[in-house]
C-alpha positions in Angstrom: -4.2 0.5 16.8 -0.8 2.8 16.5 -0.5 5.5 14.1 1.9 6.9 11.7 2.0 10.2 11.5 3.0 11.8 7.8 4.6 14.9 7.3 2.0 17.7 7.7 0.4 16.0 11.2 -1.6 13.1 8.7 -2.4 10.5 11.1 -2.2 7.3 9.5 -3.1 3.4 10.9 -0.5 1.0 11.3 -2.4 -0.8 9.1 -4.1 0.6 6.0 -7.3 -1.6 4.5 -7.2 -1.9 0.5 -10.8 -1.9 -0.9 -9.3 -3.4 -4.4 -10.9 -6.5 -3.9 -14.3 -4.9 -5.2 -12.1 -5.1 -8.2 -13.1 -9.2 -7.9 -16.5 -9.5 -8.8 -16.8 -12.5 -6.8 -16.9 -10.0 -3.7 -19.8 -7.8 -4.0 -19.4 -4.6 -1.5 -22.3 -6.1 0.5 -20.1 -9.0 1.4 -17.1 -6.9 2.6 -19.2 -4.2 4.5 -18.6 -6.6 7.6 -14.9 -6.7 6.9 -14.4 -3.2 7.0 -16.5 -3.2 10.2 -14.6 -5.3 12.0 -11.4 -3.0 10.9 -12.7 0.2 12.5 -13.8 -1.9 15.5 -10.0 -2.9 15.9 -9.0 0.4 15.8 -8.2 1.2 12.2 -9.2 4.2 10.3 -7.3 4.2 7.2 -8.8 3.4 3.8 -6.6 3.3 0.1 -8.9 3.1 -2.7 -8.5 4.5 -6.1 -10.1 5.5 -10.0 -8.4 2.7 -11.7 -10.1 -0.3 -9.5 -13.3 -1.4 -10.8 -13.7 1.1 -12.7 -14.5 3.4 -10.1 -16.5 1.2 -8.4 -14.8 1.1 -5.9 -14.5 4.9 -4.7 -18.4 4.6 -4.9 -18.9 1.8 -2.6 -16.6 3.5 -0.2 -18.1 6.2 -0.1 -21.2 4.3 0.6 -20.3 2.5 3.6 -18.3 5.9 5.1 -21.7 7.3 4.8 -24.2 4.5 6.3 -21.9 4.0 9.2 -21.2 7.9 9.6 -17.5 7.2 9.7 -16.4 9.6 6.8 -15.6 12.4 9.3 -13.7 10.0 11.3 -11.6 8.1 8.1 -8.0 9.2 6.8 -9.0 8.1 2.7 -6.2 7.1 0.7 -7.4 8.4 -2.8 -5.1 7.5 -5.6 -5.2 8.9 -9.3 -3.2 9.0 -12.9 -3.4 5.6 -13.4 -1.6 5.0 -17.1 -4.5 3.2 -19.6 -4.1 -0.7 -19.2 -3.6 -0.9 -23.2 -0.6 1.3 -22.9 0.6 1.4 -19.6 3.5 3.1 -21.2 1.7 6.3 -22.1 1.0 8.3 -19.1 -1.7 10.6 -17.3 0.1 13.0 -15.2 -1.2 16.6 -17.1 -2.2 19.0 -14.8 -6.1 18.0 -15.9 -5.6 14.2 -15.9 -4.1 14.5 -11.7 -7.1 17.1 -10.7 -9.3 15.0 -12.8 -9.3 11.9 -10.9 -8.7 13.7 -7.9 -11.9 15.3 -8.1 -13.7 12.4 -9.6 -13.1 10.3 -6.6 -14.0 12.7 -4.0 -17.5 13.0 -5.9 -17.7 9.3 -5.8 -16.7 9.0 -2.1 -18.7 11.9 -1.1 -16.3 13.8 0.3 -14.5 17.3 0.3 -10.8 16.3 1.0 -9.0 13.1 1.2 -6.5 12.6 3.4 -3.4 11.8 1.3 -3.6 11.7 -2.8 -1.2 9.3 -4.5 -0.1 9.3 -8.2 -1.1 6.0 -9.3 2.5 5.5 -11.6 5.7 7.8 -12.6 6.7 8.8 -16.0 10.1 9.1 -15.7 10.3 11.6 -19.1 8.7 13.5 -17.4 10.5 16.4 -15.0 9.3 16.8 -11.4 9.5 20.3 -12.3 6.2 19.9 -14.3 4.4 17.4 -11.7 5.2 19.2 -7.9 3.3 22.3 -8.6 -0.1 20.1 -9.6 0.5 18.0 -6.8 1.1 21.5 -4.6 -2.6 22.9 -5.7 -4.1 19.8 -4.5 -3.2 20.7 -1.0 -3.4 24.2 -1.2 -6.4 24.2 -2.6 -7.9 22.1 0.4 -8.9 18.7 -2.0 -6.2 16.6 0.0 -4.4 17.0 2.9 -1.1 15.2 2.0 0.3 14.2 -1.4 2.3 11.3 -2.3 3.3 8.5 -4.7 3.1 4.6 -5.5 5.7 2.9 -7.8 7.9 5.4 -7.6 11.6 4.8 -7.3 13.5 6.8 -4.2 15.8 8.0 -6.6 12.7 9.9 -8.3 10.9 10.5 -4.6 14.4 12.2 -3.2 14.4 14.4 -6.4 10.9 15.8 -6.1 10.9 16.8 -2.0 14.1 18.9 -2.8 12.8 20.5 -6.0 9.7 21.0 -3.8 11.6 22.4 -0.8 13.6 24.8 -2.7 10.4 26.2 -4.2 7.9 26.1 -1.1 5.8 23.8 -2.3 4.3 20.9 -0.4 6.8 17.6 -0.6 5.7 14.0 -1.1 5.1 12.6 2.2 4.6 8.8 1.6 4.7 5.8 -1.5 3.0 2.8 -2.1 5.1 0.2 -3.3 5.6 -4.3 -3.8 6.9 -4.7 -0.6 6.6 -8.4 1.6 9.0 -10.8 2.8 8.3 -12.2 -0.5 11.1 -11.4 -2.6 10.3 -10.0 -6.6 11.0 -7.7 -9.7 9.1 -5.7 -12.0 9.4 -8.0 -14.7 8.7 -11.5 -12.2 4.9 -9.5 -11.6 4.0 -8.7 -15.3 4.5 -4.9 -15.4 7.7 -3.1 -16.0 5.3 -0.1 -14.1 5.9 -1.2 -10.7 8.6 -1.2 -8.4 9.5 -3.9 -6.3 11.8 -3.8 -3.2 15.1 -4.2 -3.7 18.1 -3.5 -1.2 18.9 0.3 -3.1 15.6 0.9 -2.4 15.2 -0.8 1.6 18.4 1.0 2.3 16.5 4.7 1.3 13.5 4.0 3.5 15.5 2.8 6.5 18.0 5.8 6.1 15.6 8.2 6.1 12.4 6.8 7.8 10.6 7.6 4.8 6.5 6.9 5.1 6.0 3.4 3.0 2.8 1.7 2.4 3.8 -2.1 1.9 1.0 -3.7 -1.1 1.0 -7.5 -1.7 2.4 -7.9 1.8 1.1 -11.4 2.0 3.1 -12.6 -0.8 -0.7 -12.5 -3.1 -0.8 -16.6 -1.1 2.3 -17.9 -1.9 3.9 -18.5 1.5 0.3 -19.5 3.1 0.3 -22.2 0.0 3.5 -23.3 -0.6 3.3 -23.9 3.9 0.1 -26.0 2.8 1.9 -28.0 0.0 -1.0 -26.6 -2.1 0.4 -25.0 -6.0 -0.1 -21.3 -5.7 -2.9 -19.8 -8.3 -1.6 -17.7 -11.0 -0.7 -14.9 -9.6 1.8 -16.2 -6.8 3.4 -18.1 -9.6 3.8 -14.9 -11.7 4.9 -13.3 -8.8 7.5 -15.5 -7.2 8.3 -18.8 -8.5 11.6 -17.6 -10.1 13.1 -16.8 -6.8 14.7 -19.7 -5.1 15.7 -17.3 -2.1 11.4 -17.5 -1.3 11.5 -21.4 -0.3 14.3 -20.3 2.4 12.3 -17.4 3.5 9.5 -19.4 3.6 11.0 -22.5 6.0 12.2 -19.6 8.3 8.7 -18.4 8.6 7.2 -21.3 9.2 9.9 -22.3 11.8 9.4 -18.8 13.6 5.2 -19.4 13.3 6.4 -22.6 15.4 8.5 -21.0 18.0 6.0 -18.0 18.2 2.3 -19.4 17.9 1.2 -16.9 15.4 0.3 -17.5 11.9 2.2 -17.4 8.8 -0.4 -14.4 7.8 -0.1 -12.4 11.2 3.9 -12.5 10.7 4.0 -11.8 7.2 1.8 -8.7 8.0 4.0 -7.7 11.1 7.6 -7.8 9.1 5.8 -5.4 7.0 5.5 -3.3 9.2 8.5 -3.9 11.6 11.2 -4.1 8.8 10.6 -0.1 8.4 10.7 2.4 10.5 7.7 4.0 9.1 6.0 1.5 7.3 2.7 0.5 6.9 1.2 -2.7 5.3 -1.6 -2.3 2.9 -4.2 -5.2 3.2 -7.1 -6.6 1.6 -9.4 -9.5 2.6 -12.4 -11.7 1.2 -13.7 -12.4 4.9 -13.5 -11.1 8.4 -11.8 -14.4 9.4 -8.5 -13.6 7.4 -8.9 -10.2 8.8 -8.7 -11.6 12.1 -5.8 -13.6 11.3 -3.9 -11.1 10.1 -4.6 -8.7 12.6 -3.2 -10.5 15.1 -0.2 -9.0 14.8 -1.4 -6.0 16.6 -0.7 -7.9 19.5 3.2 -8.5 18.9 5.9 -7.2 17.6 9.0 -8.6 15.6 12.4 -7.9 16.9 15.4 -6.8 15.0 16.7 -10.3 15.7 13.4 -12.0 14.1 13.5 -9.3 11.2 17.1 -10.2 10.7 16.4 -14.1 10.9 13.9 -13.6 8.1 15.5 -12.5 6.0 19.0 -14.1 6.1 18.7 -16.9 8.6 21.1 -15.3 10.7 20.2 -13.8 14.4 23.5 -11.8 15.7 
C-alpha cells in the first residue's frame, strides 16, 4: 500500500480505516477484529478513531486490538477531539482544556503516548484562529501528537490558520477530514449545518495546493451500490443524496465504467477518492472483510485523468 506523506514526515496510508462502525451496536469489536486484520495484512497502517464515537468506545477497542496484535508501535492513529455536544451542536468545545482534554483522554483509552495526527472534530467560526493555533501548537510540542489537523473545516478557515501559524512559528494544520465521494451533497442534504461537503470552491483549494484530504462517506453511505441494485437506499443515503439529480448521471457513468473496467462500483468509488486529489486519502469503514476486499481492490488500479473527468461530467477530452 502507498503512502502519503503529511507535512512534518507523517507517513500516512493511501487508505485510512474508520473504526466508527463500533458506533453500530450491531458490530461488536470482536466481529471487526478480522477486518482490521486483513487491513494491516494489505499493507495499511492508518487508523481514524475519535471521543465522540460510541462514547469512547471506540478509542478503547482500538487500543485493544493495537495491543493483542502488538501493532501500536507500528500504527499512524488518527485521534480526533472537540466534538460540539449533539444537543447543541452549535455550542462548541475548542477551550484550551476541552482540545487537551480529549486529546489526552483518547490516548489513555488507546494506550498510547502520541498519536500520529490529532484532528479538531468541528470549527467555530466566532471563534479566531488566533485563540485555537497555539493549543493545537502545544499538542505537538509537547510530544502528545505528531501532526495536527482539522475535519469540517472550510479552506477558507484552513488557509487562514497555516499563515497565522507560519508568521508566529507555530506548527500548521497539515491535513482535514471532510464529505467527500463522487456522490454529490450539502451541509443541509446530510442533516447538519456542522459539516462541509465538497463543493467546486472547495475541490479547486485542494487541487491548487495539494493540500492533505481525508475523503469520509466516500462510498456514497450505499447509495450508488443500491440505486445500481434497483434496491431503495436506507435512510441515510436518502438524507444524503436524493435531492441531487446530477447523482443518477454520476451513477450510470459508474456503472458503465465498472463495465468497461471489471471492477466494482465499490473499488471505483474508493479509487476516484483518492485519484481526484492529489493528496487525498479515502477514509473507510466496513461491517465484514468481504466489503474490505471489494473495496480494496482498487489498490491494484488507478483512475486516469480521463476516467476522473468522465465521472464527473461525462466528458473524456
Amino acid at each position: 500500500m502507498k503512502t502519503i506523506t503529511l507535512a512534518g514526515g507523517v507517513l500516512l496510508s493511501e487508505i485510512a480505516l474508520g473504526a466508527g462502525k463500533l458506533g453500530d451496536l450491531r458490530f461488536p469489536e470482536e466481529t471487526l477484529y478480522p477486518i482490521w486484520d486483513r487491513y494491516t495484512e494489505l499493507g495499511g497502517f492508518t487508523f481514524d478513531t475519535a471521543r465522540l464515537y460510541a462514547e469512547g468506545r471506540c478509542d478503547a477497542a482500538l487500543g485493544r486490538w493495537l495491543k493483542s496484535r502488538s501493532f501500536a508501535g507500528k500504527a499512524a492513529v488518527v485521534t480526533k477531539g472537540s466534538h460540539p455536544d449533539r444537543g447543541n451542536m452549535f455550542v462548541s468545545r475548542l477551550s484550551c482544556a476541552e482540545i487537551e482534554g480529549d486529546l489526552d483522554a483518547s490516548l489513555n483509552a488507546l494506550g498510547l503516548e502520541c498519536s500520529a495526527l490529532h484532528l479538531l472534530h468541528r470549527d467555530d467560526v466566532k471563534l479566531p484562529v488566533e485563540d485555537i493555533m497555539p493549543v493545537l501548537d502545544s499538542l505537538v510540542k509537547s510530544g502528545k501528537t505528531r501532526a495536527v489537523g482539522v475535519s469540517n473545516w472550510t479552506a477558507s478557515r484552513i488557509g487562514q490558520a497555516n499563515a497565522f501559524a507560519r508568521e508566529n512559528n507555530l506548527a500548521e494544520l497539515t491535513c482535514c477530514q471532510a464529505h467527500y465521494s463522487l456522490a454529490q451533497t450539502t451541509a443541509p442534504a446530510t442533516g447538519d449545518l456542522t459539516h462541509v461537503s465538497m463543493n467546486d470552491v472547495e475541490l479547486n483549494w485542494y487541487r491548487e495546493f495539494s493540500f492533505p484530504l481525508m475523503a469520509f462517506s466516500t462510498q456514497g453511505r450505499g447509495w450508488f451500490a443500491k440505486r445500481a441494485k434497483g434496491e431503495e437506499p436506507t435512510e441515510a443515503p436518502k438524507r444524503y443524496y436524493d435531492g441531487f439529480p446530477e447523482n443518477w448521471h454520476r451513477l450510470e457513468r459508474l456503472m458503465k465504467l465498472s463495465q468497461e473496467t471489471g471492477r466494482s462500483l465499490s473499488a471505483i468509488t474508493t479509487a476516484y477518492a483518492r485519484d481526484s486529489l492529489p493528496a487525498a486519502i479515502p477514509l473507510c469503514a466496513y461491517s465484514s472483510v468481504a466489503q474490505l476486499e471489494d473495496s480494496m481492490d482498487a489498490l491494484r488500479f488507478t483512475l486516469t485523468r480521463e476516467q476522473v473527468k468522465f465521472l464527473e461530467t461525462g466528458l473524456t477530452r
